[in-house]
C-alpha positions as CSV (number, residue, x, y, z in Angstrom):
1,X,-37.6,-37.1,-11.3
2,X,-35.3,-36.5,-8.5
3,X,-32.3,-38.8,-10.4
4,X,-32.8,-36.6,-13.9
5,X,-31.6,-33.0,-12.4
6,X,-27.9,-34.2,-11.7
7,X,-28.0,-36.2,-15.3
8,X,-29.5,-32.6,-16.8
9,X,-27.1,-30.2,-14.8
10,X,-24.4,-32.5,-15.7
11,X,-25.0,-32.4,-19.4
12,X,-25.9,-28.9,-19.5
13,X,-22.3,-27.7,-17.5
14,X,-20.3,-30.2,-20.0
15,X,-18.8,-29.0,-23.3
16,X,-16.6,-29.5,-26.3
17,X,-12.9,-29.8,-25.4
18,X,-10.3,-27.0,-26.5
19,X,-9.1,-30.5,-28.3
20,X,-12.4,-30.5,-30.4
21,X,-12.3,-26.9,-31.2
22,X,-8.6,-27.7,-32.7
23,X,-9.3,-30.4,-34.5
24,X,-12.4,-27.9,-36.1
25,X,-9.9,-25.3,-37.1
26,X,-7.1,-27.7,-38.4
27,X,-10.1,-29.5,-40.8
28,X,-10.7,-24.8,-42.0
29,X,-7.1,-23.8,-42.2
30,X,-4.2,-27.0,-42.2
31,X,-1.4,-24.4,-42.5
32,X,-1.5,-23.1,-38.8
33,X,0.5,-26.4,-37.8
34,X,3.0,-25.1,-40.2
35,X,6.6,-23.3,-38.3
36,X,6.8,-19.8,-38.0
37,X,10.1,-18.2,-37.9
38,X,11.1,-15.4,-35.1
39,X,13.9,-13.6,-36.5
40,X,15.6,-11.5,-33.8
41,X,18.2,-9.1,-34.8
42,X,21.0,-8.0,-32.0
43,X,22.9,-4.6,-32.5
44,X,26.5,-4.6,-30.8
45,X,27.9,-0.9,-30.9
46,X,31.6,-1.0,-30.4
47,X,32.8,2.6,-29.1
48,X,35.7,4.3,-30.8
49,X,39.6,3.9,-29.6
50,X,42.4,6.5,-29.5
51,X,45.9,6.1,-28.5
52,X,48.7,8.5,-28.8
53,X,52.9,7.3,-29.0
54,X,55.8,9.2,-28.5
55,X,59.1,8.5,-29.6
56,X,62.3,10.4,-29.9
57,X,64.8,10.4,-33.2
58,X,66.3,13.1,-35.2
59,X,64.9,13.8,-38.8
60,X,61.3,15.3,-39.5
61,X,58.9,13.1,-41.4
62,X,54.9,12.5,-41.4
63,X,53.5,9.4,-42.3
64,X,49.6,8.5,-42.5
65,X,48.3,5.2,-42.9
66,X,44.5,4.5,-43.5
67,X,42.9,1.3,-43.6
68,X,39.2,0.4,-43.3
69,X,38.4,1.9,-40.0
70,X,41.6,2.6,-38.5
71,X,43.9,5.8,-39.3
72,X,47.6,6.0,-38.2
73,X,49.1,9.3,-38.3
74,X,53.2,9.1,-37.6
75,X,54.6,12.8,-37.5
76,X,58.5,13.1,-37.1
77,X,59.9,15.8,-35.9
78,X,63.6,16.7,-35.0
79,X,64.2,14.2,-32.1
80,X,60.3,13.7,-31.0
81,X,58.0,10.8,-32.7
82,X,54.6,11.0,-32.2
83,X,51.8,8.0,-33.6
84,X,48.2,8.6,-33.1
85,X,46.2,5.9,-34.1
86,X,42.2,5.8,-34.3
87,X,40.1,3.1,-34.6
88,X,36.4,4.4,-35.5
89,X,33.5,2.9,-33.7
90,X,32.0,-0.4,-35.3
91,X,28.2,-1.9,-35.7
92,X,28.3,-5.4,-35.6
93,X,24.5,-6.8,-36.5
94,X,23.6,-10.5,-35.5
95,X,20.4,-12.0,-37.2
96,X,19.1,-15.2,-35.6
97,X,16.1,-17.2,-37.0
98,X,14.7,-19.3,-34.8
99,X,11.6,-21.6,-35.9
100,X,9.1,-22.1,-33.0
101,X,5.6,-24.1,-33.9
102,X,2.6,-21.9,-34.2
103,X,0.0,-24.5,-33.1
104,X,1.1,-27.7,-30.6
105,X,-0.9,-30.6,-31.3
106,X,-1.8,-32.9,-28.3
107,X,-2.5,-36.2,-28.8
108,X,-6.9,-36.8,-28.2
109,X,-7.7,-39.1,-24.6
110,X,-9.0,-43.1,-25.4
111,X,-12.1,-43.3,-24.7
112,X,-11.5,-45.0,-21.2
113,X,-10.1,-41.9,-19.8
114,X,-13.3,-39.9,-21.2
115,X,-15.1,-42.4,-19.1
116,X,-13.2,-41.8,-16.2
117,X,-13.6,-37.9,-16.2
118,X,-17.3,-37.9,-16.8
119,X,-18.0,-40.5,-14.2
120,X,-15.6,-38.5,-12.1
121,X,-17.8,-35.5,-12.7
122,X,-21.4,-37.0,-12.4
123,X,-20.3,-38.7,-9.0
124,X,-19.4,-35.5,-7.6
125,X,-22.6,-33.6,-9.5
126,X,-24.7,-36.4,-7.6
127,X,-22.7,-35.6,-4.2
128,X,-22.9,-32.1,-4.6
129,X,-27.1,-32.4,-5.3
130,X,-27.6,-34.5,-2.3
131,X,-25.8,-32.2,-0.2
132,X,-28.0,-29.1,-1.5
133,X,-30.9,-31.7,-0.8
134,X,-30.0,-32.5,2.7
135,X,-29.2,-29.0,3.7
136,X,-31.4,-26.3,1.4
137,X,-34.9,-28.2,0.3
138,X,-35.1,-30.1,3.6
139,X,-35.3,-27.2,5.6
């Protein structure tokens, strides 16, 4: 009688594997191995830029010059050139995919290491029980 308390403890503390429980839920749903995709999306703001020119001749003329973002105003006058030139601020939007695995599979132990781990465990369940018995019921 003494000999079936560790076998019963033993049996009653073991349980399926998280392995087990995977395999359960792969056999319900097989598209959870399937990738998912993580799509991250980066914002780059670039901030606006001015610069102003001088330079000196002697007529009077004004030139403007527009192209996507950037405006170029040359005014003339007399003996005195000025350029002002703006370039408007920019959003520059990266999109990156990246596929990541929603489920890792491990491969299941052989059935020696299964071995090894429960006679692992029921040797120190039996070590453990004779140690309670030694020290608690023989008192």
């Amino acid at each position: 009688m003494k000999w079936y308390i560790p076998i019963i403890i033993s049996v009653i503390l073991s349980s399926c594997s998280a392995q087990w429980h995977l395999k359960k839920a792969i056999k319900k749903d097989p598209a959870i191995l399937q990738k998912d995709t993580i799509v991250a999306i980066d914002t780059i703001v670039t901030p606006p830029v001015a610069l102003t020119d001088t330079v000196v001749l002697k007529e009077r003329d004004t030139i403007v010059v527009e192209q996507e973002r950037l405006k170029v105003k040359i005014s003339r006058s007399f003996d005195t050139i000025r350029v002002d030139a703006t370039c408007e601020s920019d959003t520059i939007i990266s999109i990156v995919e990246v596929p990541v695995d929603k489920v890792i599979y491990k491969e299941r132990e052989t059935p020696m290491q299964k071995l090894q781990k429960f006679a692992l465990f029921f040797l120190g369940a039996v070590v453990l029980w004779k140690v309670i018995e030694e020290r608690v019921i023989k008192r």
